[in-house]
Each structure stands twice: as C-alpha cells, then as structure tokens.
N, C-alpha and C positions, 0 to 999 in steps of 0.2 A: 460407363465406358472408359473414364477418365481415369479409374483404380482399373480394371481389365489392360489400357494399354501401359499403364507404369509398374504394374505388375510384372507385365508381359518384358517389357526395358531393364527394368530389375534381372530378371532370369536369363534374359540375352548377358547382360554384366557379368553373371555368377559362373554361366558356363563356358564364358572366356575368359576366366581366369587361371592365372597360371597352376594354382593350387589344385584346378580340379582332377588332374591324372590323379595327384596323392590323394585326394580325398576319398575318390572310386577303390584305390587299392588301399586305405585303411577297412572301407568297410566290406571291402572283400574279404581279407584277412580275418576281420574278426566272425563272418558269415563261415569260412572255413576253420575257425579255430577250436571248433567243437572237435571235428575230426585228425586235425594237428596235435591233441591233447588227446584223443583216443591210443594215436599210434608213436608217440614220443613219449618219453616220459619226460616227468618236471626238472625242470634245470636247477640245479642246485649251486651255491656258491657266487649267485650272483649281488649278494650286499655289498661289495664292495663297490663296483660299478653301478647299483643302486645308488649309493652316497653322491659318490661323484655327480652323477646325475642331478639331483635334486639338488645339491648346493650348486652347481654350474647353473640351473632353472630358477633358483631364488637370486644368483646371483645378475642375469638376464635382465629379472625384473626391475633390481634397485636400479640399474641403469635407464630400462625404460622407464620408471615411473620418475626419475630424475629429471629426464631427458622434456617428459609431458609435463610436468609441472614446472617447468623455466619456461617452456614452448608458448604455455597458455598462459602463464606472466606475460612475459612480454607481448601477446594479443592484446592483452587488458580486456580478453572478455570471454566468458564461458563458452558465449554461443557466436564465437567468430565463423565464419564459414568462407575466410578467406588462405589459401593455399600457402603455408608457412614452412620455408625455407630451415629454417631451425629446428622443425619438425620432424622434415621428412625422411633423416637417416632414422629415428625412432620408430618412426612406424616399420622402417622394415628389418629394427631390431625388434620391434614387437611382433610380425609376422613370422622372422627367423624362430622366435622365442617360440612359439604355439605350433610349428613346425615340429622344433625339439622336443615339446610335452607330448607327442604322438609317441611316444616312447614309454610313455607310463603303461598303455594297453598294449605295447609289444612285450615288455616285462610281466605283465599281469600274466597273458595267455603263454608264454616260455615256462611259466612258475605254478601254470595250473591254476590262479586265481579267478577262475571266469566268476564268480559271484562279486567279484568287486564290478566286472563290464558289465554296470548295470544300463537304460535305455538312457539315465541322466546323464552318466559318464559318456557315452559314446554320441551323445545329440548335441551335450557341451563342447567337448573335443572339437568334434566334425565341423560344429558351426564356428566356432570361434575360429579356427583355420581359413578358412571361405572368406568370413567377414574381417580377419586382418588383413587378410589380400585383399581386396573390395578396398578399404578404407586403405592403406598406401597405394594403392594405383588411382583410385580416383578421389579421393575425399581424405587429404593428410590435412586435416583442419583440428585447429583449438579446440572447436563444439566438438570432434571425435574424440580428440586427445582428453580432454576429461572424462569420459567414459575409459578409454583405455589404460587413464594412467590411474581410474578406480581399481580396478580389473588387474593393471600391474602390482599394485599394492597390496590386497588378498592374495596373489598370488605370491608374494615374499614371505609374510607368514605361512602359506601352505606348504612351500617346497622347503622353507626351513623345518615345519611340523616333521615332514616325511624326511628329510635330509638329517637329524635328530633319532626320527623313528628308528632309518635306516643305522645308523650308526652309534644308535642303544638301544637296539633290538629289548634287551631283558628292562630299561629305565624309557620308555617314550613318554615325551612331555603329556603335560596330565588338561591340555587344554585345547584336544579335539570339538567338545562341542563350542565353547566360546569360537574358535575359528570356523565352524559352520555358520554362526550366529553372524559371523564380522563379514560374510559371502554372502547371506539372505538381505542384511544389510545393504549391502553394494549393492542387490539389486531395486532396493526399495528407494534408495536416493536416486540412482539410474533413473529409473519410472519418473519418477515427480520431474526431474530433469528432461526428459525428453517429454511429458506431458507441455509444461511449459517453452519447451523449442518448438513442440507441433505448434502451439495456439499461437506465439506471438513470434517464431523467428521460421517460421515456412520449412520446420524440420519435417521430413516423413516422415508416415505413420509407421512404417516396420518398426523403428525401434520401442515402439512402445508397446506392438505384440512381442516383441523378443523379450522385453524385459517379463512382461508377464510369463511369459513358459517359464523363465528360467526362475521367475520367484515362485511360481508355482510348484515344480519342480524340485528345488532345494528345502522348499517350505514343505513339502511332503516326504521330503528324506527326514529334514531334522523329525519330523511326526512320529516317523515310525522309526528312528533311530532314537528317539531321545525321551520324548512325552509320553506315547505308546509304553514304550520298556518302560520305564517309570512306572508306570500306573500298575503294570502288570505286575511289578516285582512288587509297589505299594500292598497291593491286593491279595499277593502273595504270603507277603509277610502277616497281613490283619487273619487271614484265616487260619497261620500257622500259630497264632495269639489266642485264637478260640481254640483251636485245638490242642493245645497246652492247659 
C-alpha cells in the first residue's frame, strides 16, 4: 500500500506540472506526423538553423553542467537533499535546455526523418522534460544536480557531434559510436548512484527504474547499431573469402 500511495503522489506531482500541456502536444504531433509527411513535402534548407540549434544546445549545457558542478561543490556532498539556492537558476536553465531539444523531433518530422523517431528518442525526449520540471519545482538539490549535471555533460558532446554534423554535412566527426558509449555510460554510473542513495540516503526507487530503461534502451541501440552490423558485415566479408 505504501508503494501504491507514493506512486499515486508521484503522478498527482507529474500531472501538475507545468510542462504537461507541452508534453501532450509533443506526442500528439509526433502521433500526427505520419499524416503531415504524407501531405507536405520535406523541407529543405534547413541546415542552417540546424547549426544554430545544436551549438545554442551544447552551448546550454556547458552552462548547466558548470553551474551543477560548483552547486554540488559547495554542498560538500553527492547526496545532499537539501534545497540550494546556487542551484536553482540551473535547474531551470536545465529545464529551459530539454524544453529547447523538443526541437530536434520537430526538424526530424519537417525533414521527413521519421526513422530517426524511434520509441528511444521519443520516451528519452518526453521523460526528461517531465522530470526537469519535477526536479526544479520540487527537488533542486545536490543528490539531483549530479545526475543532471552527468546528463548536461553527454549532452555537450552530443549537440557538439550534431552541431559539427550539421555544419559538415560531407566531413561529420568520426566518433558517433564512442559518444553512444559515453551516454550508456552515464547511465551505468547513474544506477550505482541511485542504487546507493536508495539503501543509505532514503532516495526513491523511481530512479533506479529509470535508470535501467534508459540503460537498457541505449544498450539495445548501440546492439543493433554497432555489434549487430559488425558481425554482420564480419560474416559478410568471411563468406565473400570462400567465395573467392
């Protein structure tokens, strides 16, 4: 009963939060964008404002993840859980920030990419918007800021990755899978980190389900993005060897 009513407090939280209108009309949008792509054709010319975008999103981060790593200095402790003033414009530069990246799946579906909207991208997206709001309205603490300011820091190399991409299209840096690696990562030290907040600093359990979907999750992209192909192309090559 004790997980049924915090469960229940949990979701009272989530659906008064301010983000939830945006969140309903992101995944409407992408629920209609099957048929927006039917009857529109793909937009072209949008690299430029691609650019900008992703360096405006990495540049977001260095801020937030500056801002979390002085925050939780000055706590003197991973798993503070007390309400830090130094904090708390970051957190709602870090909610502003994941507000911003809803942009990446508004360019996706304009551009005709619906195979990049995969359920990872749109569950990542969706939750991480929810849960920054969640975390600066109620819980701008140290213990969060080191998650978030992991999570700011992958995302610097990410939107630099794509901000690069964008802006040499024909040369994009050659170190996509190490940056999946350094995001599966984050969520493995995440885990052990809220493992340890559960048992001895009275952290709830949500985040140590969250952390698992999203390892599990990234851990089955890089699978079939990376080891999968590999093996495939490995195997490829051995029987083009016999048949030679």
């Amino acid at each position: 009963m004790a997980i049924v009513s915090a469960a229940g407090s949990f979701l009272h939280l989530v659906v008064g939060l301010q983000s939830m209108p945006l969140f309903c009309l992101y995944l409407l949008m992408i629920s209609l964008s099957g048929l927006w792509q039917r009857k529109v054709p793909a937009l072209s010319g949008l690299r430029p404002l691609l650019v900008v975008h992703n360096f405006a999103c990495c540049l977001a981060s260095v801020c937030s993840l500056g801002g979390f790593a002085y925050g939780v200095w000055r706590s003197g402790s991973l798993y503070g859980r007390q309400t830090s003033d130094s904090l708390t414009w970051f957190f709602t530069l870090y909610w502003m920030t994941k507000v911003l990246e809803l942009l990446d799946t508004v360019f996706m579906v304009l551009r005709h990419k619906s195979r990049q909207i995969s359920f990872l991208h749109v569950y990542h997206h969706s939750s991480m918007l929810l849960l920054s709001d969640l975390s600066r309205r109620f819980y701008p603490w140290p213990a969060i800021a080191v998650f978030l300011g992991m999570n700011s820091f992958v995302h610097v190399v990410l939107y630099l990755y794509y901000g690069l991409s964008a802006l040499f299209p024909d040369n994009p840096p050659t170190w996509k899978k190490q940056m999946t690696q350094v995001q599966i990562a984050q969520f493995l030290v995440g885990f052990v980190l809220a493992v340890f907040g559960y048992l001895y600093h009275s952290f709830c359990v949500y985040s140590i389900f969250y952390g698992l979907t999203m390892t599990y999750l990234f851990s089955n992209f890089y699978y079939h993005a990376y080891v999968k192909k590999s093996r495939s192309k490995e195997a490829k090559e051995v029987l083009n060897k016999k048949g030679d």
